[in-house]
FIFINU-639117 format. One record per atom (N, C-alpha, C, O, CB): x, y, z; residue in one letter. Coordinates in steps of 0.001 Angstrom, whole numbers, plus 500000, padded with zeros to 6 digits. Glycine has a CB too. Example, Ala and Ser with C-alpha at 12.3 -4.5 7.8 and 13.67 -1.06 7.14 Angstrom:
# FIFINU-639117
513190494310507800A/512300495500507800A/513200496700507800A/514236496681508465A/511308495527509046A/512850497750507080S/513670498940507140S/512900500030507870S/513409501138508039S/514084499402505725S/
END
This chain:
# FIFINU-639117
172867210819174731X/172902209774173716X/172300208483174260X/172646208163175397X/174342209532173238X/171644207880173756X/170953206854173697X/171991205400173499X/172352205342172324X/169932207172172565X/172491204355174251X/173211203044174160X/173496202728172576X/174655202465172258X/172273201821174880X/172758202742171854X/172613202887170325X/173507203435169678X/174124203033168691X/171614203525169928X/173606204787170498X/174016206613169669X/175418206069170000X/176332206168169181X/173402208702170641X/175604205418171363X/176960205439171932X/177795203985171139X/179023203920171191X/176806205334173844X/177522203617170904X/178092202447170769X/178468202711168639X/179349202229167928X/176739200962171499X/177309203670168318X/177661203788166720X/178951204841166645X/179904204759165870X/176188204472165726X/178738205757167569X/179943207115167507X/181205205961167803X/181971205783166856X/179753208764169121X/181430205258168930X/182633204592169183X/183114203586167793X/184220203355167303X/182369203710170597X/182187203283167556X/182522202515165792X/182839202908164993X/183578202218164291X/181779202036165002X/182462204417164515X/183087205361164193X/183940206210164306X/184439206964163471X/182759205640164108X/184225206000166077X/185413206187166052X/187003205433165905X/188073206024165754X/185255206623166814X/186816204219165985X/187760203019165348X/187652203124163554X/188569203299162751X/187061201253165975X/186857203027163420X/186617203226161822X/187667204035161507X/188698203553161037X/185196203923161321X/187508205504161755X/187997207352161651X/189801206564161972X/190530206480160983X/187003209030163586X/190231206167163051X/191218205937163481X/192123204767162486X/193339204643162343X/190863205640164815X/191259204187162035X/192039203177161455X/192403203808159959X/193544203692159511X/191192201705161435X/191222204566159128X/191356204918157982X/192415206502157977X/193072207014157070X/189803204968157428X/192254206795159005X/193300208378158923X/194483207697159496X/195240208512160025X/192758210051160071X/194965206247159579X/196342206195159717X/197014205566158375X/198186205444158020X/196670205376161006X/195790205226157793X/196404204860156350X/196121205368155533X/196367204934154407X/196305203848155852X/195369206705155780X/195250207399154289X/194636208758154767X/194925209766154123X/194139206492153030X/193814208854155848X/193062210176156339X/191581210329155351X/191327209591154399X/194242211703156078X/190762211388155804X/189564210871155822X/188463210253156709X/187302209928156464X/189739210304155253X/189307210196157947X/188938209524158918X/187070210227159372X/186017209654159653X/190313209722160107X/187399211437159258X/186312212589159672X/185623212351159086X/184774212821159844X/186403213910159611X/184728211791157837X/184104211561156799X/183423210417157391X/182480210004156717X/184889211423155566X/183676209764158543X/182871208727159407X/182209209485160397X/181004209706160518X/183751207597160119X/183304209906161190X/182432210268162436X/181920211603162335X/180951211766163076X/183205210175163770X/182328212886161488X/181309213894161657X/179679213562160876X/178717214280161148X/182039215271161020X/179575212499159990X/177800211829159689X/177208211898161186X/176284212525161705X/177684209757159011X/178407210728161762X/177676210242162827X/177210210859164497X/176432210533165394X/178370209210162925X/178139211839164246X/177558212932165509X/176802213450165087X/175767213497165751X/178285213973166149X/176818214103163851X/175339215101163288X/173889213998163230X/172864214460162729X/175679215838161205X/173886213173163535X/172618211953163511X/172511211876165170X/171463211509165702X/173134210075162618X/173380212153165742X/172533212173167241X/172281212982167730X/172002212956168929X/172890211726168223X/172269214406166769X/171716215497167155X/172291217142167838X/171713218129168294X/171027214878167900X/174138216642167529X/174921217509167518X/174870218413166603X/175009218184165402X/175849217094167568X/174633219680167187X/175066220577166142X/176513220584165334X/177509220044165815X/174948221760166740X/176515221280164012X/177653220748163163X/179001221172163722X/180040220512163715X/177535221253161679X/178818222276164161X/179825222846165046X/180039222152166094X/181047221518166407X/179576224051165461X/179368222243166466X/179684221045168188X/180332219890167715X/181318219584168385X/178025220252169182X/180033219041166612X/180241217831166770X/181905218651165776X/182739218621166681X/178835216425166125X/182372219047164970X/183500218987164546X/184800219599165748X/186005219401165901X/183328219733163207X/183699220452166449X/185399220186167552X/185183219069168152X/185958218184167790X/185858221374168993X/184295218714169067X/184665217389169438X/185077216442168414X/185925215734168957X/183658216840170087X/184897216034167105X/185430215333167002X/187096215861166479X/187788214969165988X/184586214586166380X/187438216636166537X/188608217299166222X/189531216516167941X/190479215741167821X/188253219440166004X/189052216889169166X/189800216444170213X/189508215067170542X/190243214583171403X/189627217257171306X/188737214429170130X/188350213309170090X/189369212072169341X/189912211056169775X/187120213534169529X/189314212655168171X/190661212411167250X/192339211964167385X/193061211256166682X/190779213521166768X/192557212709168589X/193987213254168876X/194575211870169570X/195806211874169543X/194029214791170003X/194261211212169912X/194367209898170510X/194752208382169547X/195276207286169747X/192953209776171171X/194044209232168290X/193839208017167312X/195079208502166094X/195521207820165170X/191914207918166594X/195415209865166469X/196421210317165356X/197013210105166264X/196058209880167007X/196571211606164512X/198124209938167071X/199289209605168349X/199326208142168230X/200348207554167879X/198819210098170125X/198332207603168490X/197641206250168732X/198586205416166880X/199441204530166839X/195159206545168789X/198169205912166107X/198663206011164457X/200484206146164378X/201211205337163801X/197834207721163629X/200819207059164925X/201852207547164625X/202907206548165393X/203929206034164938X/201825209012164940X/202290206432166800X/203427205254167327X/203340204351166628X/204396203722166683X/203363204636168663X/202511203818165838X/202204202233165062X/203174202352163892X/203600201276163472X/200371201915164380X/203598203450163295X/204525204094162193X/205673204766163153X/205872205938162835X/203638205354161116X/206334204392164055X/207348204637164662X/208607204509164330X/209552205296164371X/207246204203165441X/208443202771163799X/209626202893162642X/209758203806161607X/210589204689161398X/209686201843161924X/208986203506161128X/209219204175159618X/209558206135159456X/209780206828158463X/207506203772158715X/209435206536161211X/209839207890161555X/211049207869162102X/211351208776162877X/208978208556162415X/211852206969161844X/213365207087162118X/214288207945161144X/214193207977159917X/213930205683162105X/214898208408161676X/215785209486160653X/215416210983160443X/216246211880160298X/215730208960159180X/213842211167160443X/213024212163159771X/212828213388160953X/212174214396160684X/211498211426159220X/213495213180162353X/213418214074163360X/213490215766162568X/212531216537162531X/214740213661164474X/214342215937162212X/214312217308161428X/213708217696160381X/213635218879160047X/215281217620161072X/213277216867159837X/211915217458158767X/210287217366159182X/209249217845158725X/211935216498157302X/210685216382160434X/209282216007161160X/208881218078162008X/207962218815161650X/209763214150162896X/209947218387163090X/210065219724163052X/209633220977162323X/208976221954162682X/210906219746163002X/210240220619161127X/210510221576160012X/209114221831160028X/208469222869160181X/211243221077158552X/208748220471159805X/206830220955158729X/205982220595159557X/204876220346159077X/206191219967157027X/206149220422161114X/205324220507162020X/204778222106162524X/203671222479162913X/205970219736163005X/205903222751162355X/205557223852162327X/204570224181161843X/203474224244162400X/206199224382162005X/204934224539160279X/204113225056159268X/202397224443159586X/201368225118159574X/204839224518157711X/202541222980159855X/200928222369160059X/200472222990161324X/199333223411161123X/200783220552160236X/200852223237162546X/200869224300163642X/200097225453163359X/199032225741163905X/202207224772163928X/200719226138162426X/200183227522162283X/199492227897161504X/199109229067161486X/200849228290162183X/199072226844160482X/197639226303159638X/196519225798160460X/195400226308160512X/197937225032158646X/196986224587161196X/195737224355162141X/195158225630163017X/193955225887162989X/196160223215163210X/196150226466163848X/195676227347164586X/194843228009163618X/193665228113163962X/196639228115165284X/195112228424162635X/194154229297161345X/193470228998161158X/192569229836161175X/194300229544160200X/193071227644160794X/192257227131160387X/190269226857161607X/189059226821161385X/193300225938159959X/191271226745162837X/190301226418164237X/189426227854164116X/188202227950164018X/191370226239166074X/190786229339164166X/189966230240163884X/188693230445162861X/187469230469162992X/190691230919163706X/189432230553162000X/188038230321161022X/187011229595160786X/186420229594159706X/188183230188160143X/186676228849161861X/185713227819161589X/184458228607162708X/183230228525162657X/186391225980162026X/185249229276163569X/184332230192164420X/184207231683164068X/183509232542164607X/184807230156165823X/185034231776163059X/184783233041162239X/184087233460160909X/183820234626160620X/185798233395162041X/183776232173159993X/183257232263159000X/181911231027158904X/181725229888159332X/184409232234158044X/181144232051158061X/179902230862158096X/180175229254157580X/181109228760156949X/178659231424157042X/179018228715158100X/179554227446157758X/179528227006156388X/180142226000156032X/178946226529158461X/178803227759155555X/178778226958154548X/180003227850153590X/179833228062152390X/177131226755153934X/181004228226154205X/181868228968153358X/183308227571152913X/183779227682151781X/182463230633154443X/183728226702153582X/184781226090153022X/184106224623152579X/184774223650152229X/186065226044154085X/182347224670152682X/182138223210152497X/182054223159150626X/182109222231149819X/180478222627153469X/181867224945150465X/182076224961149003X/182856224165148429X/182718223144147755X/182458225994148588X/184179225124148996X/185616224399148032X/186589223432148427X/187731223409147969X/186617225389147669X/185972222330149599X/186056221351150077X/186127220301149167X/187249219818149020X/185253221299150851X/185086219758148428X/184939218589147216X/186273218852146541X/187192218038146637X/183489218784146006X/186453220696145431X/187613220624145169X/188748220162145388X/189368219352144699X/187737221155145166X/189226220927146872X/190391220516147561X/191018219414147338X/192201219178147092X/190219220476148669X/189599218402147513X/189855216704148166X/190173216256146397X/191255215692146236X/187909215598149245X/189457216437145322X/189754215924144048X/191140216761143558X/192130216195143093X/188406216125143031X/191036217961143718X/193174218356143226X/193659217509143983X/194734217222143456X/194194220120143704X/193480216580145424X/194450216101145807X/194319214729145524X/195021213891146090X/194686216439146990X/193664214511144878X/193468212522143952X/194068212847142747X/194692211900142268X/191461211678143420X/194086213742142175X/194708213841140653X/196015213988141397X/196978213260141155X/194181215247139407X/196029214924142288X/198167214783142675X/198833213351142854X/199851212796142438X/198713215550144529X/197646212987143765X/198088211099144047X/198637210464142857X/199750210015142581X/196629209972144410X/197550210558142243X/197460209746140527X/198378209859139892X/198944208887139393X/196499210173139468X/198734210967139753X/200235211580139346X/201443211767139614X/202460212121139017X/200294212347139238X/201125211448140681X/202446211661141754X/203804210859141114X/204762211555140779X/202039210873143496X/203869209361140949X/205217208741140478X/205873209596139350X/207007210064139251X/204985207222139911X/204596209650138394X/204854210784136871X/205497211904137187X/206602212170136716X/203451211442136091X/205149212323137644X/205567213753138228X/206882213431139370X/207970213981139202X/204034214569139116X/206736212857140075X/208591212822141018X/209268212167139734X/210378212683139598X/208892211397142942X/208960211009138515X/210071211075137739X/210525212376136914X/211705212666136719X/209900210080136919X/209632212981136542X/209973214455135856X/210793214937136750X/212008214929136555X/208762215536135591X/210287215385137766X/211833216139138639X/212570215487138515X/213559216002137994X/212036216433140113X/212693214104138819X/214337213760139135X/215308213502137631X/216523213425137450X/214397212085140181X/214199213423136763X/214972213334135308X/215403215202135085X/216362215706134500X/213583212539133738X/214594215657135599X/215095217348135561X/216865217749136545X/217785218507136234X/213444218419136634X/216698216945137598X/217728217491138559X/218656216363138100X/219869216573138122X/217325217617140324X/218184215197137692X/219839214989137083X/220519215579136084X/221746215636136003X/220081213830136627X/219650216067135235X/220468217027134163X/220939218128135101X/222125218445135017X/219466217718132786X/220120218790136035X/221112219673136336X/222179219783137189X/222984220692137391X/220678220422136531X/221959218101137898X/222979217789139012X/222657218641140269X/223536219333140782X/224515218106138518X/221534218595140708X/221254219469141972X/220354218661142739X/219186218496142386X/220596220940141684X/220869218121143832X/220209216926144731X/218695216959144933X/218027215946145144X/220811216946146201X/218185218239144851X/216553219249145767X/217009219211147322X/218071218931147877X/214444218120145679X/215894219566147718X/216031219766148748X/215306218771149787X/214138218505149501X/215782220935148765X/215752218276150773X/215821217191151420X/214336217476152470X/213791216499152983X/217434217022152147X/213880218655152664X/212451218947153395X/211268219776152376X/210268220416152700X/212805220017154852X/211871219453150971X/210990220070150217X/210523221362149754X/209675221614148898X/210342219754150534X/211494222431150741X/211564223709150289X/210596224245150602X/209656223599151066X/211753223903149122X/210531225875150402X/209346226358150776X/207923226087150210X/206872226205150840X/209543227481150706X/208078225675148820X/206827225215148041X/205614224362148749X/204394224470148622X/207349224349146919X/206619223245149745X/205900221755150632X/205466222812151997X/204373222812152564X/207457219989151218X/206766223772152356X/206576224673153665X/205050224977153363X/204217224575154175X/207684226218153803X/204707225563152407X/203897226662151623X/202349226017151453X/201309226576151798X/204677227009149975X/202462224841150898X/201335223694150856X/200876223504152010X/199818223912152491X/201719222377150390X/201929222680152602X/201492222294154249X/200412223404155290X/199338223271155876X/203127222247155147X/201020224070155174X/200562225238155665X/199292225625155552X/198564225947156491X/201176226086155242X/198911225589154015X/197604225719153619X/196495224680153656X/195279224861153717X/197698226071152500X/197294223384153598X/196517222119153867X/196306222106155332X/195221221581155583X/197268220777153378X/196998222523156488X/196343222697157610X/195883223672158101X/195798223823159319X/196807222383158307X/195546224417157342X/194276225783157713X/192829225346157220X/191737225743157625X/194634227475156715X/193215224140155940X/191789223287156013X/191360222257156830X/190242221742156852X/191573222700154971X/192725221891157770X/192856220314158304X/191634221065159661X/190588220586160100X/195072219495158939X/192558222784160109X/192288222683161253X/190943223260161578X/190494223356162720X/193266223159161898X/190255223689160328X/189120223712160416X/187819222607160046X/186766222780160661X/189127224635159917X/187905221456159021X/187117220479158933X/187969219113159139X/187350218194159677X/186396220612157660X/189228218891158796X/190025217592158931X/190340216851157793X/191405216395157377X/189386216701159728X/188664216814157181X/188788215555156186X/189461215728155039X/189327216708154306X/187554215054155735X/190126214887154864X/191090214440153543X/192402215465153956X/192948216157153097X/190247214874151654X/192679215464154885X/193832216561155130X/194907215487154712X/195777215852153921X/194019217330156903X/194918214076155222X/196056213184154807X/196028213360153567X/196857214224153281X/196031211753155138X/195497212982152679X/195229213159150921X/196000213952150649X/196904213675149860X/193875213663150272X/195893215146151196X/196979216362150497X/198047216242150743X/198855216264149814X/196893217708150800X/198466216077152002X/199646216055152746X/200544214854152080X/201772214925152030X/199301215844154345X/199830213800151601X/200579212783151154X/201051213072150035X/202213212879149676X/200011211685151099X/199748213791149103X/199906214274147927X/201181215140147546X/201712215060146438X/198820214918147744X/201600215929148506X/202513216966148394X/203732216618148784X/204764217229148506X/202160218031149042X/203641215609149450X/204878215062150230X/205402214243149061X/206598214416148829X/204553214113151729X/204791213436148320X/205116212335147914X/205372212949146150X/205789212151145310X/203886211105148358X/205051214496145744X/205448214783144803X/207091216188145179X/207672216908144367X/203951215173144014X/207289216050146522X/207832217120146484X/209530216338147637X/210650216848147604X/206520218553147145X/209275215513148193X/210061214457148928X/210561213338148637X/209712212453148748X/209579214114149706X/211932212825148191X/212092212293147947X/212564210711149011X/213616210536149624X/212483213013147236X/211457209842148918X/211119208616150182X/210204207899149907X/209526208263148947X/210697209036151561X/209899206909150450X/209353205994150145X/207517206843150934X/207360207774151723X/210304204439150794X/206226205698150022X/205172206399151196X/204563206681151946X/203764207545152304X/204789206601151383X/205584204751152533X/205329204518153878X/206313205531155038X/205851205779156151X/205603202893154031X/207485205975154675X/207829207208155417X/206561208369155819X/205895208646156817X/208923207910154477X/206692208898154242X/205833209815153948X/204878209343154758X/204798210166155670X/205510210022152598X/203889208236154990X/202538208631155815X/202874208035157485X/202192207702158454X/200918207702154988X/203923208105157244X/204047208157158809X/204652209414159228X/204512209574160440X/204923206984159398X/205245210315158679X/205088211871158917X/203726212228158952X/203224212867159877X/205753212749157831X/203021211760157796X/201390212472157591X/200815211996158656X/199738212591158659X/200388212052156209X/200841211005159966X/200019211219161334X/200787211854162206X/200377212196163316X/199536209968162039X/202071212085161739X/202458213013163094X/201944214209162689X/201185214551163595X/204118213209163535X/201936215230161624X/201503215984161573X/199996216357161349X/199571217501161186X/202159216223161098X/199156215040161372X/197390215163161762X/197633215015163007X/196707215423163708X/196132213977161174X/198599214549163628X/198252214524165190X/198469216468165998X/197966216941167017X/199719213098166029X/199251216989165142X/199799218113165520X/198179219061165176X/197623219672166088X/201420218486164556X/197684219034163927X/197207220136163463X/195836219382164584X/195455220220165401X/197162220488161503X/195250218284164687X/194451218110165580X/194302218737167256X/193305218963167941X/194573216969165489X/195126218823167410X/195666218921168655X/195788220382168987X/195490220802170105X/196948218203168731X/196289221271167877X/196495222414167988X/195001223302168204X/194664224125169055X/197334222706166833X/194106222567166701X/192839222980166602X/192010222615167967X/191266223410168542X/192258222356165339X/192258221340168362X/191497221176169949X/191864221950171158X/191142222098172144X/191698219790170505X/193440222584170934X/193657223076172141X/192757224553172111X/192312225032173154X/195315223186172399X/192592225083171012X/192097226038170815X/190765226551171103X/190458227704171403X/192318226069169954X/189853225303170940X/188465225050170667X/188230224859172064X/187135225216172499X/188040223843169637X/189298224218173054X/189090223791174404X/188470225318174691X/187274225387174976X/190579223176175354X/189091226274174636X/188162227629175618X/187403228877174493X/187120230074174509X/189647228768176858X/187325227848173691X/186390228825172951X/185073228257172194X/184207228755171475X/187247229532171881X/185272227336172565X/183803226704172092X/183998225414172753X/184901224844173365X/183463226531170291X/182060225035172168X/181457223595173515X/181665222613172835X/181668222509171609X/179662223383174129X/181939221476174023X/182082220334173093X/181046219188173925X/180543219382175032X/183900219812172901X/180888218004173105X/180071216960174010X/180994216151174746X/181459215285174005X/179131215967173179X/181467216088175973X/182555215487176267X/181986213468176289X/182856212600176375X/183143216350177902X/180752213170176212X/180260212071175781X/181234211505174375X/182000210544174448X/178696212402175510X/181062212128173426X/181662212172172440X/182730212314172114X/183046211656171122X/181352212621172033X/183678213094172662X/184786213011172704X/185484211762173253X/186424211149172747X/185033213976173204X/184692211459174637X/185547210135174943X/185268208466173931X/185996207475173867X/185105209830176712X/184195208693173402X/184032207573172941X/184480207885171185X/184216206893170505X/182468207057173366X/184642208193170968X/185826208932169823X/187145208702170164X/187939208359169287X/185793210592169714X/187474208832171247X/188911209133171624X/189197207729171814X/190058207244171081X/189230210159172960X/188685207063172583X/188706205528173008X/188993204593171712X/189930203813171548X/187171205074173706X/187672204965170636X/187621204035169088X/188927204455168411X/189802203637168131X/186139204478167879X/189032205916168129X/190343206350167300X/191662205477167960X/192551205062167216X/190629208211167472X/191683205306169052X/193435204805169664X/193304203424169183X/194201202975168470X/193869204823171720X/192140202587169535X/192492201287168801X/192596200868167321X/193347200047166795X/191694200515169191X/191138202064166519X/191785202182165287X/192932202554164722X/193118202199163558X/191303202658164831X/193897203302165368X/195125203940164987X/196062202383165012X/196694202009164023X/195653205371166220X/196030201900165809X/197160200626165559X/196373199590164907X/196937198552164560X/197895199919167038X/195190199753164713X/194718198583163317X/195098199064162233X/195515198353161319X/193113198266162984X/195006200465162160X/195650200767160524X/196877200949160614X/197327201164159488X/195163202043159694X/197885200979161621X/199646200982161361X/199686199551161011X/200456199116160154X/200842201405162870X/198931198882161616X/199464197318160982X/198874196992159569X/199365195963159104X/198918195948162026X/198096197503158892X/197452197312157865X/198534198222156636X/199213197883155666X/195819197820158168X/198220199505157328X/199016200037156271X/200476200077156038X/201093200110154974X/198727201109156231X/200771200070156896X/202255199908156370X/202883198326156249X/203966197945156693X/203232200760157445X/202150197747155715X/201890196443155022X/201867196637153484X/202495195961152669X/200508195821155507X/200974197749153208X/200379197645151640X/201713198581150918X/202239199624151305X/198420198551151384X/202017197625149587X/202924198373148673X/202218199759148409X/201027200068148408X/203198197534147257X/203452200537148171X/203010202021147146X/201870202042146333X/201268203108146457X/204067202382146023X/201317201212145499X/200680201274144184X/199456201006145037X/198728201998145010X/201155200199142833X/198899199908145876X/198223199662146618X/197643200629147641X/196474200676148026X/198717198846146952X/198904201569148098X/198068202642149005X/197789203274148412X/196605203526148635X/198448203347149974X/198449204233147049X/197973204736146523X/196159204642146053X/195341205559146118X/198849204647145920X/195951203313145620X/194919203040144949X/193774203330146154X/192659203822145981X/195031201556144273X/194335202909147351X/193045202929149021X/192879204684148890X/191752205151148730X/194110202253151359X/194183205661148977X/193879206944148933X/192983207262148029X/192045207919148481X/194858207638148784X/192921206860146138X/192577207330145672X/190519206569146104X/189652207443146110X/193582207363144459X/190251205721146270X/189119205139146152X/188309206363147724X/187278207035147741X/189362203054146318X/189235206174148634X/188972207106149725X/188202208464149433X/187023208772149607X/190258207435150292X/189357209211148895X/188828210111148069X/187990210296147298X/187422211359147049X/189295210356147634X/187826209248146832X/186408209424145941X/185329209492146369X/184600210360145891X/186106208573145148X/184745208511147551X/184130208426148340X/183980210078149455X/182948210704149694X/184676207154148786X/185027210301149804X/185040211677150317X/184167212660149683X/183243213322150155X/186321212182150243X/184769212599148256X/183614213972147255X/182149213997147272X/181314214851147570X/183720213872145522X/182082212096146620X/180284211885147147X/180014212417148542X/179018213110148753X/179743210098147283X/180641212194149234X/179428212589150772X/179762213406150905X/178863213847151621X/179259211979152227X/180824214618150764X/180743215860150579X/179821216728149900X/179317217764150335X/181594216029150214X/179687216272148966X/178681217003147780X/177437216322147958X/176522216846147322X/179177216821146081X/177012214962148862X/175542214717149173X/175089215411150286X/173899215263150566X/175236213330149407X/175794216163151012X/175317216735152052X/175319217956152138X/174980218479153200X/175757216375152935X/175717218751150997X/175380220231150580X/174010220684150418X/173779221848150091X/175960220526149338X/
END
């Protein structure tokens, strides 16, 4: 890489770090920007997959508070994102590439209409369970188990917009505020990252150039966006997820 190359990936990697602690999406910066210095697409998504892992940790301590209490549901559905990411790492070296960039755009727009909907929809349940007087369930049941799961078999193969869903599902299926909620959602991008990198470590190449200057930008972006985001009311993050997302689909679908 060229002083240029290096100094745009590290910008991108603060960028990636700051926006995947307040909403995810982060990948939607820096995989442009490795594929412009000449990384292959593969190359550059594991590295930036371990590259990452610094800036989701980096995120999650910045939301430290707001993970008080949640030790056992943090568990619960760390799992499930665990054994999605591992799935997901697989398949990215098992199936061609242009097989999930298909239904990628999708993914990312079902999970802006969930956003959008989301208050509408947790009041329907809870106007449902007070008639029937049945609390739900406090980790969301297998349905969130069930989601999660599937949202990190996409996390752990491309990343982007994995927060989107995760928030999406959390925040229609959990009952908490969504600054809780997205401070679970970097512990568990930090998990499915991590899982997918440990994986990728002996089975495929990475640019370790890139990784460090990724890794370096993501940690300081991660505590620019704990202080940012968990600042902004509900309605407000909501609105950053949904604009995020939007943005996600365009450069998804411009680069098909």
């Amino acid at each position: 890489m060229t002083i240029w190359e290096m100094l745009a990936v590290f910008a991108a990697g603060v960028g990636a770090g700051t926006i995947n602690t307040i909403v995810g999406s982060g990948t939607l910066i820096t995989f442009p920007v490795l594929v412009a210095t000449g990384l292959p697409p593969v190359t550059a998504t594991v590295s930036n997959a371990l590259g990452l892992i610094p800036g989701s940790i980096s995120g999650a301590i910045g939301y430290r508070a707001e993970l008080t209490g949640q030790r056992r549901r943090i568990l619960r559905l760390s799992t499930a994102a665990a054994a999605g990411g591992l799935g997901g790492a697989i398949l990215l070296l098992l199936l061609p590439s242009t097989a999930f960039e298909t239904i990628v755009p999708v993914l990312v727009a079902l999970a802006l209409v969930l956003v959008l909907l989301q208050p509408r929809i947790s009041r329907a349940v809870q106007r449902h369970r007070d008639r029937e007087g049945t609390p739900g369930k406090p980790d969301g049941g297998p349905l969130l188990i069930t989601g999660l799961f599937l949202a990190s078999i996409y996390g752990g193969y491309f990343t982007a917009a994995q927060g989107i869903i995760y928030l999406s599902l959390m925040g229609m299926l959990l009952h908490d505020t969504m600054q809780r909620l997205n401070a679970v959602k970097n512990v568990l991008a930090a998990v499915v990252n991590s899982i997918a990198a440990l994986f990728f470590l002996f089975v495929a190449h990475f640019d370790w150039t890139a990784v460090l200057l990724i890794a370096v930008g993501s940690t300081i972006g991660g505590q620019i966006g704990a202080k940012v985001g968990r600042r902004l009311p509900p309605a407000a993050l909501r609105a950053v997820i949904i604009v995020v997302g939007t943005l996600a689909i365009i450069q998804l679908v411009a680069r098909r």
